[in-house]
PDB file of N, CA, C and O in Angstrom:
ATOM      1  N   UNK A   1       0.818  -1.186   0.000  1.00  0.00           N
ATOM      2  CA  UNK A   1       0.000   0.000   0.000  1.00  0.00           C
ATOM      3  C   UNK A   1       0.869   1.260   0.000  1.00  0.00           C
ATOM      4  O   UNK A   1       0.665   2.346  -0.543  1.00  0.00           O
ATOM      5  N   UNK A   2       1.980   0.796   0.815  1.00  0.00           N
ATOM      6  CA  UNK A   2       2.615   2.911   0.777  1.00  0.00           C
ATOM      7  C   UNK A   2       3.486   2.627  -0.164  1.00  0.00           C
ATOM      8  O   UNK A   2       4.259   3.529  -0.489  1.00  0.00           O
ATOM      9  N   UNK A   3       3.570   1.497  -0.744  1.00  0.00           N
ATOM     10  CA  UNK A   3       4.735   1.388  -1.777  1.00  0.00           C
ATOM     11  C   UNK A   3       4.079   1.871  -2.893  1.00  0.00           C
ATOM     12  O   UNK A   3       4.786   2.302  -3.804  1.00  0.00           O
ATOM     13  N   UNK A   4       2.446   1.898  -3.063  1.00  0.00           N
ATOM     14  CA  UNK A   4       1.952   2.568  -4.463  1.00  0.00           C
ATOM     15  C   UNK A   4       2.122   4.005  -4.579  1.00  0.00           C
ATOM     16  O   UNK A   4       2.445   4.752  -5.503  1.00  0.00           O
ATOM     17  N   UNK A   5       1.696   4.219  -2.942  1.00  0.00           N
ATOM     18  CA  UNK A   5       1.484   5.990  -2.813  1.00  0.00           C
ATOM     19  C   UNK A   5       3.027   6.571  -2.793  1.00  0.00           C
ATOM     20  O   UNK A   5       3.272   7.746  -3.063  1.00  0.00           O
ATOM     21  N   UNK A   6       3.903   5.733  -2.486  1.00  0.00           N
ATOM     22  CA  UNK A   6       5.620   6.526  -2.915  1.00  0.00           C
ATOM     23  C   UNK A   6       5.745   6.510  -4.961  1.00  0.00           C
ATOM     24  O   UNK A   6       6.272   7.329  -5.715  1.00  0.00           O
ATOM     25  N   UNK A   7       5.009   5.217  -5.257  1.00  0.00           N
ATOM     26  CA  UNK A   7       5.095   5.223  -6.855  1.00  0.00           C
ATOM     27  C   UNK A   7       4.049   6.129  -7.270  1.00  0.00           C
ATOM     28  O   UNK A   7       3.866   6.381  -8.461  1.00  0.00           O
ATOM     29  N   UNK A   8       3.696   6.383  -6.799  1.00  0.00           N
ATOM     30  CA  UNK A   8       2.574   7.611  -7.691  1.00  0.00           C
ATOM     31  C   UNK A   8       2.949   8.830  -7.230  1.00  0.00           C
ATOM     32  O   UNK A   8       2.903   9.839  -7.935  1.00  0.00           O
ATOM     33  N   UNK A   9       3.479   8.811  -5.604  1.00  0.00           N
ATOM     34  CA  UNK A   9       4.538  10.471  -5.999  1.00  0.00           C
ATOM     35  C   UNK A   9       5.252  10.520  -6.707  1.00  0.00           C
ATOM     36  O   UNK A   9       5.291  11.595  -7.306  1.00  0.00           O
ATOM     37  N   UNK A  10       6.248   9.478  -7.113  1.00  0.00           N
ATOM     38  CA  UNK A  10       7.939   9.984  -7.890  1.00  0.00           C
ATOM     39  C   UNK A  10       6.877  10.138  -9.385  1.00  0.00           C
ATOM     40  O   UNK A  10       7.089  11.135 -10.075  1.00  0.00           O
ATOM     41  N   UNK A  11       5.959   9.326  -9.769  1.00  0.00           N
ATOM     42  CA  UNK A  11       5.511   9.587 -11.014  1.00  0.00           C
ATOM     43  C   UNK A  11       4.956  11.230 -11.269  1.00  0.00           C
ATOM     44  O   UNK A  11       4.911  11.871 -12.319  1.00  0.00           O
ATOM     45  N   UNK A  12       4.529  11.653  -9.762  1.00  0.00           N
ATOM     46  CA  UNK A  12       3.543  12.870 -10.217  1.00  0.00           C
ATOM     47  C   UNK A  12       4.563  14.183 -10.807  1.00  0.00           C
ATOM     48  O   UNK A  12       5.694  14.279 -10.329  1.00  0.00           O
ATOM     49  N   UNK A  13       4.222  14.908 -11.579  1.00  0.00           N
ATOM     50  CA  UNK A  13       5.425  16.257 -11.895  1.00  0.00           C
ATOM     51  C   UNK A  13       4.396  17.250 -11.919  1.00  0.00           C
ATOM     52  O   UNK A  13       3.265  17.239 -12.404  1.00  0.00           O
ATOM     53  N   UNK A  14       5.394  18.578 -10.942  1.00  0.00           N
ATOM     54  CA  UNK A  14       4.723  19.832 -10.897  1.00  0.00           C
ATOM     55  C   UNK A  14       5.021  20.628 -12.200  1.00  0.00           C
ATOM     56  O   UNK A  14       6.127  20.569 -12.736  1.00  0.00           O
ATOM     57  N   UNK A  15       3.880  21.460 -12.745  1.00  0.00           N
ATOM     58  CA  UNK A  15       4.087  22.041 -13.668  1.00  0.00           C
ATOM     59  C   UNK A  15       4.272  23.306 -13.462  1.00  0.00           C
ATOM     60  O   UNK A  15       3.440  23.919 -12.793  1.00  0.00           O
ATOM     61  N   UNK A  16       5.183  23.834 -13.891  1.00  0.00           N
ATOM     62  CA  UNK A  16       5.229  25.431 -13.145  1.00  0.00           C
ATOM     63  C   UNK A  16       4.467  26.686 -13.815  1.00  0.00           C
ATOM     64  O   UNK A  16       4.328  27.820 -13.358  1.00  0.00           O
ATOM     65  N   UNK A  17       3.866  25.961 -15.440  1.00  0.00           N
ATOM     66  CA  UNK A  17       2.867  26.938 -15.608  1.00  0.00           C
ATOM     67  C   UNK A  17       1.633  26.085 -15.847  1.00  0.00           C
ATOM     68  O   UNK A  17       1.598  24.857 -15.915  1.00  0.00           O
ATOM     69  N   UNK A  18       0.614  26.956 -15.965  1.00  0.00           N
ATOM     70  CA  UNK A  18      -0.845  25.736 -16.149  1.00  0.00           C
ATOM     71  C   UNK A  18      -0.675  26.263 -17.882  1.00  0.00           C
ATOM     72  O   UNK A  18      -0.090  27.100 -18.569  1.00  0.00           O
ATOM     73  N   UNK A  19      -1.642  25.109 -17.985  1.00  0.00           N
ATOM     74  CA  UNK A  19      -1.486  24.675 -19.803  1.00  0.00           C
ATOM     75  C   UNK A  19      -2.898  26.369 -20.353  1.00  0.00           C
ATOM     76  O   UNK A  19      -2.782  27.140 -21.306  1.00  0.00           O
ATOM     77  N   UNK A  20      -3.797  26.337 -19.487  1.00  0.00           N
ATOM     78  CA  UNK A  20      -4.820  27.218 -19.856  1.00  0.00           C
ATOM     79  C   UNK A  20      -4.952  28.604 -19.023  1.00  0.00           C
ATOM     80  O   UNK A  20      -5.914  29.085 -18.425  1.00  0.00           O
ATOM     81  N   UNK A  21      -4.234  28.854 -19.123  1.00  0.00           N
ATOM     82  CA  UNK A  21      -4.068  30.868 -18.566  1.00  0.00           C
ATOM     83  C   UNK A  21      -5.794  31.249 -18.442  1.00  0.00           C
ATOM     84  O   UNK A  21      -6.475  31.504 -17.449  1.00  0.00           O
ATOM     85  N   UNK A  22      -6.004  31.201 -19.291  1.00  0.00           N
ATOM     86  CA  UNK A  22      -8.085  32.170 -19.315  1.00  0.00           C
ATOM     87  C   UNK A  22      -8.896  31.379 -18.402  1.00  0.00           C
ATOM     88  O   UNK A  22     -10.016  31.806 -18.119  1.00  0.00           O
ATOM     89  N   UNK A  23      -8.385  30.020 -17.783  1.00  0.00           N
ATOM     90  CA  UNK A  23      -9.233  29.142 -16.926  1.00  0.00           C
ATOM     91  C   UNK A  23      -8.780  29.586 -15.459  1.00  0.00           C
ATOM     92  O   UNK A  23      -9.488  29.420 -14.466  1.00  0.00           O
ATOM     93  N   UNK A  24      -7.619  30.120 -15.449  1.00  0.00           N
ATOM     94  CA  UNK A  24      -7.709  30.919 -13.956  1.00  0.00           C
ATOM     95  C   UNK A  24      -7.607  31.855 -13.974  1.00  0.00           C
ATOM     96  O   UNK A  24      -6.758  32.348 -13.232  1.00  0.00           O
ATOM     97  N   UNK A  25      -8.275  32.568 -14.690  1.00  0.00           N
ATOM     98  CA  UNK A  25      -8.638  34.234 -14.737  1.00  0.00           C
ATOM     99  C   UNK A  25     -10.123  34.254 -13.905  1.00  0.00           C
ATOM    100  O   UNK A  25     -11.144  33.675 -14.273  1.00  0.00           O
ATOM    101  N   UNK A  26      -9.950  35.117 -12.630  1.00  0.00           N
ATOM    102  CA  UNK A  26     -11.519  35.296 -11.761  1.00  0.00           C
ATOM    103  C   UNK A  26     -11.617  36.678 -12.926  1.00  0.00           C
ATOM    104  O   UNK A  26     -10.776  37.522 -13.236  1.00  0.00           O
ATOM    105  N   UNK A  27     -12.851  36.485 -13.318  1.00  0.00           N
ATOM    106  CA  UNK A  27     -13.681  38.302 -13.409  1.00  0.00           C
ATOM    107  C   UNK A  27     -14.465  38.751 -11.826  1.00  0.00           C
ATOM    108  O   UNK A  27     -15.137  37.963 -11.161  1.00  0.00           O
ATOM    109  N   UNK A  28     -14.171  40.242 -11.439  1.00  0.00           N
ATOM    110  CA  UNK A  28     -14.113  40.898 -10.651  1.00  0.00           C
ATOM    111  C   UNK A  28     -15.189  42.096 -11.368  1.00  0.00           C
ATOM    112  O   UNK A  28     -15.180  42.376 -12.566  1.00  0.00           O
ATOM    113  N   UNK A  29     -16.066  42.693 -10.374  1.00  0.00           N
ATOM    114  CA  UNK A  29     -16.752  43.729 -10.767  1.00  0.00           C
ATOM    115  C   UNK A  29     -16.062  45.131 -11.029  1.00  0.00           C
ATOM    116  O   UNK A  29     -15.105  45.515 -10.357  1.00  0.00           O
ATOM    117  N   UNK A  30     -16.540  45.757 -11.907  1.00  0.00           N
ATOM    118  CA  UNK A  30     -15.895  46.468 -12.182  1.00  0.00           C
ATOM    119  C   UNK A  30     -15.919  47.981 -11.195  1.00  0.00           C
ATOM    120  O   UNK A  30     -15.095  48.894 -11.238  1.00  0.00           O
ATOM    121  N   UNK A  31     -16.668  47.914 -10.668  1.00  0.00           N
ATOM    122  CA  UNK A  31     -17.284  48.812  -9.971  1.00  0.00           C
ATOM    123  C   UNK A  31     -17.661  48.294  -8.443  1.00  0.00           C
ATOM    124  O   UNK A  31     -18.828  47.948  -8.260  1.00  0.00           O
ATOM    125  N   UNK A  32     -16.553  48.212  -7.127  1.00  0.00           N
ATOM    126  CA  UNK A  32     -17.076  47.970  -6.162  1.00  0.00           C
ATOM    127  C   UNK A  32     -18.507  48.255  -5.248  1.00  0.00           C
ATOM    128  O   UNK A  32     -18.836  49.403  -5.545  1.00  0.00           O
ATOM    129  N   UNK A  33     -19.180  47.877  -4.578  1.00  0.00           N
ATOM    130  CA  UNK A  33     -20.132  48.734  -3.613  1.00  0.00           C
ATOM    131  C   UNK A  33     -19.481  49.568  -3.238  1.00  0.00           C
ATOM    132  O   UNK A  33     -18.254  49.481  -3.181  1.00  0.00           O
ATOM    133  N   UNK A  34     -20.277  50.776  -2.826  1.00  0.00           N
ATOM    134  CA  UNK A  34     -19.331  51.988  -2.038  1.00  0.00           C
ATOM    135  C   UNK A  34     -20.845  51.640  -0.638  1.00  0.00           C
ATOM    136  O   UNK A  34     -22.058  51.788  -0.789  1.00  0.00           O
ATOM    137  N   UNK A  35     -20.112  51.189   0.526  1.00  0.00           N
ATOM    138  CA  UNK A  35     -21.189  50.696   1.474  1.00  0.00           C
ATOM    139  C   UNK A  35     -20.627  51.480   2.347  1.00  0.00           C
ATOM    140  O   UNK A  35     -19.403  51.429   2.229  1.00  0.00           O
ATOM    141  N   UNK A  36     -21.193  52.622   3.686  1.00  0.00           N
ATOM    142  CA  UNK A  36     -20.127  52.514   4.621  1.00  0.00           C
ATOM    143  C   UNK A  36     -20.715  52.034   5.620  1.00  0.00           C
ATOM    144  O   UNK A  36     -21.918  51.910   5.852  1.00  0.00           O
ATOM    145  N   UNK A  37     -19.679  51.724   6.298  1.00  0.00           N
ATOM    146  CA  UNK A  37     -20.208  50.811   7.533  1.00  0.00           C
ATOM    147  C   UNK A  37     -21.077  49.763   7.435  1.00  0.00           C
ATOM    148  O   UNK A  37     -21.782  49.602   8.432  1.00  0.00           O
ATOM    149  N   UNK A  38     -21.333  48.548   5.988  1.00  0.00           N
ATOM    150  CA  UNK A  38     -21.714  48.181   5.548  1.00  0.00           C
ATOM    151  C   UNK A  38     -23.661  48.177   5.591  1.00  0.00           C
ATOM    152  O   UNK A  38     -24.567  47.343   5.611  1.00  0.00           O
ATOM    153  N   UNK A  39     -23.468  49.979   5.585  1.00  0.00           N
ATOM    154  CA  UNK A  39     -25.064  49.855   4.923  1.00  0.00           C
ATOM    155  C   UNK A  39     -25.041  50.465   3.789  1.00  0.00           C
ATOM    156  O   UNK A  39     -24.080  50.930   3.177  1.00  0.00           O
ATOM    157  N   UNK A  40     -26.363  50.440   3.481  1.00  0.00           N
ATOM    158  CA  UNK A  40     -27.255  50.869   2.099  1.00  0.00           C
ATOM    159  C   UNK A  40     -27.575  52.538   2.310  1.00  0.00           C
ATOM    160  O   UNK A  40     -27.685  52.999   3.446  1.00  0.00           O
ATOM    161  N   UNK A  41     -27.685  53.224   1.327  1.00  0.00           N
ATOM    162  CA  UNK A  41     -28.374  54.270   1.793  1.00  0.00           C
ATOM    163  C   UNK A  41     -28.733  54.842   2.180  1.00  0.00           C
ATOM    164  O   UNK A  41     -28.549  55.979   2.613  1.00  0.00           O
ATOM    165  N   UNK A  42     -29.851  53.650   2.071  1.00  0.00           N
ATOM    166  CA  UNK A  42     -31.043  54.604   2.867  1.00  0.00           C
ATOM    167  C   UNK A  42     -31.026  54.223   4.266  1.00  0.00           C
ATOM    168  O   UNK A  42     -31.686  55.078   4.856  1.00  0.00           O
ATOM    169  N   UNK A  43     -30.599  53.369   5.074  1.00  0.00           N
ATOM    170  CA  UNK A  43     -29.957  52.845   6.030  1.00  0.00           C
ATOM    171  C   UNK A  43     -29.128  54.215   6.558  1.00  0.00           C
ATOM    172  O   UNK A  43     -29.627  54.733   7.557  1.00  0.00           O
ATOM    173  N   UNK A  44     -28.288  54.669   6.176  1.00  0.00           N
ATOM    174  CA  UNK A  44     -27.457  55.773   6.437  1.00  0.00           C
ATOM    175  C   UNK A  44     -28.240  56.962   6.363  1.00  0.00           C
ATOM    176  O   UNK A  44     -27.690  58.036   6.605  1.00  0.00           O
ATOM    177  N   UNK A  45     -29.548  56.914   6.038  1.00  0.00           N
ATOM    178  CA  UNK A  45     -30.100  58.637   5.951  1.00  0.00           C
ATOM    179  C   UNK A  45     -31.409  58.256   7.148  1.00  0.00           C
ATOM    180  O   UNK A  45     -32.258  59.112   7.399  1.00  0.00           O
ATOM    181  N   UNK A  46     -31.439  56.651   7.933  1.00  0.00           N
ATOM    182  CA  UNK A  46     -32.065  57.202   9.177  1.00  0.00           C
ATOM    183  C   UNK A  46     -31.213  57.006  10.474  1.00  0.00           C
ATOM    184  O   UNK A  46     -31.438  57.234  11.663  1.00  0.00           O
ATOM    185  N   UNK A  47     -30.348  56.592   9.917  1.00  0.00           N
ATOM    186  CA  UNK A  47     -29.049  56.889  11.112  1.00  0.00           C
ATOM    187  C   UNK A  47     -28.983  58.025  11.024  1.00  0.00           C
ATOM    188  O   UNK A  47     -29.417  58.534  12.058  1.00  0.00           O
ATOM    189  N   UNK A  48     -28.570  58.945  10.117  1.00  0.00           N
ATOM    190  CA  UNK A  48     -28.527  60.434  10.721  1.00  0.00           C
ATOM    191  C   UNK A  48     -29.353  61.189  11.209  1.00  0.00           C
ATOM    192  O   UNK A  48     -29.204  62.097  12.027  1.00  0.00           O
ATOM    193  N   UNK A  49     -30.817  60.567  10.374  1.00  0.00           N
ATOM    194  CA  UNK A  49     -31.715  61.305  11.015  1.00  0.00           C
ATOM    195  C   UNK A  49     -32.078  61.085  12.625  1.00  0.00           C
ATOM    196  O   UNK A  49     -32.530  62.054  13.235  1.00  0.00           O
ATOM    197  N   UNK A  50     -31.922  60.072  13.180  1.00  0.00           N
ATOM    198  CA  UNK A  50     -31.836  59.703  14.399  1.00  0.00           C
ATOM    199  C   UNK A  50     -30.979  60.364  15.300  1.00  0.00           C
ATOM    200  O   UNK A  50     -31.303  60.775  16.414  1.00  0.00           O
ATOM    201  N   UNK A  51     -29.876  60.448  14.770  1.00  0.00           N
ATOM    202  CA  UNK A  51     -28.927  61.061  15.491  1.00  0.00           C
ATOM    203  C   UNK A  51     -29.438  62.805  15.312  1.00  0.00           C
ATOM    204  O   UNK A  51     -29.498  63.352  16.413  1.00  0.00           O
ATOM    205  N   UNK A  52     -29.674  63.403  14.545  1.00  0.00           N
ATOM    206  CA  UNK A  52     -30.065  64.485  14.112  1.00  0.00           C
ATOM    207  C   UNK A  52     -31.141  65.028  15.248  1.00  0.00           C
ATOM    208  O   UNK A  52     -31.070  66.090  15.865  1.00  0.00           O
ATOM    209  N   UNK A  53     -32.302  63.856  15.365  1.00  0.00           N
ATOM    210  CA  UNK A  53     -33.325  64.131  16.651  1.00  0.00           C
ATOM    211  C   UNK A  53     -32.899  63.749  18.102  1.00  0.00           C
ATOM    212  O   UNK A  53     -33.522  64.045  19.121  1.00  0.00           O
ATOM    213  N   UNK A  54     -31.693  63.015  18.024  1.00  0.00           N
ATOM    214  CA  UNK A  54     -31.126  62.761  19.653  1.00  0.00           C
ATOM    215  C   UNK A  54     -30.761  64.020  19.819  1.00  0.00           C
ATOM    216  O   UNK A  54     -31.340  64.651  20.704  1.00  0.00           O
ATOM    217  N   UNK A  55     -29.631  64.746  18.948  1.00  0.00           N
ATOM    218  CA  UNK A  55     -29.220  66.000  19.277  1.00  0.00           C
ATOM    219  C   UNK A  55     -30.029  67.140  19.705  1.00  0.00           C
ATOM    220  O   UNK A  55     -29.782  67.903  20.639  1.00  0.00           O
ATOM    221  N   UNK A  56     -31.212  67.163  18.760  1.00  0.00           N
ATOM    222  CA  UNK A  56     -32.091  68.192  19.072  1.00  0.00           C
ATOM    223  C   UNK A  56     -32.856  68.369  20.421  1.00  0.00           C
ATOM    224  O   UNK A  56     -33.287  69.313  21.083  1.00  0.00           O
ATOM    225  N   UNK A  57     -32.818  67.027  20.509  1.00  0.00           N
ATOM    226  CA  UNK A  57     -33.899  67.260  21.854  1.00  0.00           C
ATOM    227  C   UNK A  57     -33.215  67.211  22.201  1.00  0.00           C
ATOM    228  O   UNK A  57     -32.873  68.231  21.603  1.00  0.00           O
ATOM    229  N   UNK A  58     -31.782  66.808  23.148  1.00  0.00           N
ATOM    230  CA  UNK A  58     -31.174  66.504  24.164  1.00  0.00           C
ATOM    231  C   UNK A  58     -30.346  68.430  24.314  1.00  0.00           C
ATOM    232  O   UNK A  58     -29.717  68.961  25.230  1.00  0.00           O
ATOM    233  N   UNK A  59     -30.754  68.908  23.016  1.00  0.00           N
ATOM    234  CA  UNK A  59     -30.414  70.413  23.334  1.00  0.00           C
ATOM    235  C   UNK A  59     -31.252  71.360  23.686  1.00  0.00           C
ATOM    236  O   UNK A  59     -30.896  72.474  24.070  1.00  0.00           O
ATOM    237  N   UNK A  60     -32.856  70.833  23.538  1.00  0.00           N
ATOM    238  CA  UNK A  60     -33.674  71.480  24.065  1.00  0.00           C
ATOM    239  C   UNK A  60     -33.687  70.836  25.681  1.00  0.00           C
ATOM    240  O   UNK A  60     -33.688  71.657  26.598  1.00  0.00           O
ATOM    241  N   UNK A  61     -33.694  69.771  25.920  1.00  0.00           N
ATOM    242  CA  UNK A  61     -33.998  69.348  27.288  1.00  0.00           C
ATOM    243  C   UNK A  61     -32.798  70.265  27.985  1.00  0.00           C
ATOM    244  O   UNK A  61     -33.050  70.726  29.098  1.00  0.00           O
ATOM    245  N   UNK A  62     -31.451  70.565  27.359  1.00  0.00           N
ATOM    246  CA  UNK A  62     -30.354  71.401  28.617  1.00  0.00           C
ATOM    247  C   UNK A  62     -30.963  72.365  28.458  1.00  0.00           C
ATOM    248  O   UNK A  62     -31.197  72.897  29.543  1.00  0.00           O
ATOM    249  N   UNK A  63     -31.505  73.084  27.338  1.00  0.00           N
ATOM    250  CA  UNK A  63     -32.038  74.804  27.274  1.00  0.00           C
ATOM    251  C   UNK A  63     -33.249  74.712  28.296  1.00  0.00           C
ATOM    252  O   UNK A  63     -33.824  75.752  28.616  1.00  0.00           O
ATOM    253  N   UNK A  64     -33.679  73.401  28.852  1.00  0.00           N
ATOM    254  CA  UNK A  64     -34.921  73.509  29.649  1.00  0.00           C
ATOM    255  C   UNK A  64     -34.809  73.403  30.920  1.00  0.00           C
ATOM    256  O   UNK A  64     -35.560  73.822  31.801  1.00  0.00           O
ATOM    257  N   UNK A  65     -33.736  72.764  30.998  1.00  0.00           N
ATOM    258  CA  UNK A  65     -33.033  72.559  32.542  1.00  0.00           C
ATOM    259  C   UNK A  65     -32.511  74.009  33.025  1.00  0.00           C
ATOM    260  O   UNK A  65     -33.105  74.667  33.880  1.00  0.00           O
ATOM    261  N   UNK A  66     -31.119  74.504  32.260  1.00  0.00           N
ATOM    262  CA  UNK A  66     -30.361  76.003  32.562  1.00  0.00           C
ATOM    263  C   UNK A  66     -31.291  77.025  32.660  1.00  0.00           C
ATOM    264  O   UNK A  66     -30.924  78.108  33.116  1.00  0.00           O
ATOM    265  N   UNK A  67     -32.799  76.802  32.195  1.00  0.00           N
ATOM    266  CA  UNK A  67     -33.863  77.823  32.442  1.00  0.00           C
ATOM    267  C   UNK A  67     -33.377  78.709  31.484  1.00  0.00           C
ATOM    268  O   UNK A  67     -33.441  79.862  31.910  1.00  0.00           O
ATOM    269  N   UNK A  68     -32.908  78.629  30.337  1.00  0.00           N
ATOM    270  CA  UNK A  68     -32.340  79.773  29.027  1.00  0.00           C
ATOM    271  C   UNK A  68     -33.400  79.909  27.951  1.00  0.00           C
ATOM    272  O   UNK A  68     -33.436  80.894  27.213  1.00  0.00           O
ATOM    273  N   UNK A  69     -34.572  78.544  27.845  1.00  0.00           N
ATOM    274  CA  UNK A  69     -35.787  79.339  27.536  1.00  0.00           C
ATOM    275  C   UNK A  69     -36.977  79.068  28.306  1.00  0.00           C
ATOM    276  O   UNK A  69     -36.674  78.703  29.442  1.00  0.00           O
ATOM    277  N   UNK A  70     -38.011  79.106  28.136  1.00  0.00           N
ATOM    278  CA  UNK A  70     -39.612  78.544  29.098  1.00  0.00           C
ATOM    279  C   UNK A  70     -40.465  78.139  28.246  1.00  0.00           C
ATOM    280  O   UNK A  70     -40.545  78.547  27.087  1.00  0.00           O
ATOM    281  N   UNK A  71     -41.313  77.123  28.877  1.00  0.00           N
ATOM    282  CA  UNK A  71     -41.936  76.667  28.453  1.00  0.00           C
ATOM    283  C   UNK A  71     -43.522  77.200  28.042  1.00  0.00           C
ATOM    284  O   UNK A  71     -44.205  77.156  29.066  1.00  0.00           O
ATOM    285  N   UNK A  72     -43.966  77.472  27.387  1.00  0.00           N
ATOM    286  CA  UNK A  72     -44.896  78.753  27.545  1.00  0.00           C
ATOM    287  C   UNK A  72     -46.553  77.974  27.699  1.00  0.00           C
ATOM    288  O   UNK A  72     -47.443  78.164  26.870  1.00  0.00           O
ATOM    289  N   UNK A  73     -46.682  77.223  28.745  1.00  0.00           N
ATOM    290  CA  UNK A  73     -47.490  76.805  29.430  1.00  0.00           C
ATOM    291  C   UNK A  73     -48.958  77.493  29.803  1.00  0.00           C
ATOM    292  O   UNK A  73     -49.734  76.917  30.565  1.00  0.00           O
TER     293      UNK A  73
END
């Protein structure tokens, strides 16, 4: 048994180029995603908007605390 698998290594030969060049050619898009933070879009326009309304209120709630405006109750 290992006497076949030593005869079928010395038989095997590495080829140092392949016979068909165009058979290991990958095609690649030509044009990556441009993702960031791997979202979409529109994904990214309610993240900001979110963040956009954390800011706001969390700047009205200090303007409501420091008493810098009132609440007109």
């Amino acid at each position: 048994m290992l006497e076949e698998l030593r005869a079928q290594a010395a038989e095997f030969v590495f080829e140092d180029e392949p016979e068909d060049d165009d058979a290991l050619q990958v095609e690649y898009d030509t044009e990556p995603k441009k993702y960031f933070l791997g979202m979409a879009p529109w994904q990214r326009f309610i993240v900001s908007l979110l963040l956009f309304v954390i800011v706001f209120l969390t700047g009205v709630f200090a303007l409501l605390i420091t008493e810098r405006i009132y609440l007109a109750i």
